[in-house]
N, C-alpha and C positions, 0 to 999 in steps of 0.2 A: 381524732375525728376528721381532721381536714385532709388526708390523705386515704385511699380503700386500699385493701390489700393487708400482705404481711408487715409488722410495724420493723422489721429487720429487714427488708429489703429497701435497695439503695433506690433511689429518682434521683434522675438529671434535675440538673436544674430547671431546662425547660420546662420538664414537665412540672416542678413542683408551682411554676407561677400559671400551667394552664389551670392546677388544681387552686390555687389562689384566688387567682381571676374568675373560676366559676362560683367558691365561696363567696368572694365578694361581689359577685352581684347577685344570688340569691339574699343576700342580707341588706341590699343596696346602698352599701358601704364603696367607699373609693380610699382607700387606705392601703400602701403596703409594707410586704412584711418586718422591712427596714425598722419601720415605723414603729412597731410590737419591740421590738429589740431594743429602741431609745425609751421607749414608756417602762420595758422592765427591768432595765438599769437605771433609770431616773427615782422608779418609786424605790427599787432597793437601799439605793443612795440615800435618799430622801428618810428611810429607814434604819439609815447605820448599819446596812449591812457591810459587814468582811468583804473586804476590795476583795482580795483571792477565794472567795466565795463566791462573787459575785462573775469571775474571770470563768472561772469553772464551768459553773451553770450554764455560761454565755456561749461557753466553746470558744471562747478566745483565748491568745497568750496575754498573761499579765503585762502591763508597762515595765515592770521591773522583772529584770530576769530572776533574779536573787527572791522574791517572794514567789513567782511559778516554780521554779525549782525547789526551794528548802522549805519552802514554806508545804505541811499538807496537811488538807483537813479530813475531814469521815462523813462517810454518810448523814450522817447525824448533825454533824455541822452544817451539811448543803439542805438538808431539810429546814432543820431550824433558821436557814436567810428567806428561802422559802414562805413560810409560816409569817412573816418579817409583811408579806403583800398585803394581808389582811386587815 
């Protein structure tokens, strides 16, 4: 919902924070999107979720190479860390 358009097409980064910046001041919120990213690895944490569940989700590489690599989970698994917010 924060972005218009096809959900497959790429935005720059600029553009994605003009798209930010105008969400957040229709909701007159001053928060950014860094910020969403420490709150939903804090609550997963906070949750016990799967560090390499939680890496995934994130779009980042694991701290441990050895867990990003050999370690892999399934759909099912990134749901169920998911489900973990509630």
């Amino acid at each position: 919902y924060l972005f218009p358009g096809d959900t497959h097409t790429h935005i720059t980064s600029a553009n994605y924070y003009v798209h930010w910046q105008t969400v957040m001041r229709k909701l007159n919120f001053s928060h950014t999107p860094h910020e969403c990213r420490h709150t939903f690895r804090s609550r997963l944490d906070s949750a016990g979720a799967n560090k390499t569940c939680i890496d995934l989700l994130m779009g980042h590489k694991s701290g441990s190479v050895g867990e990003r690599v050999y370690t892999h989970k399934t759909v099912a698994e990134l749901v169920e860390t998911i489900i973990l917010l509630r």
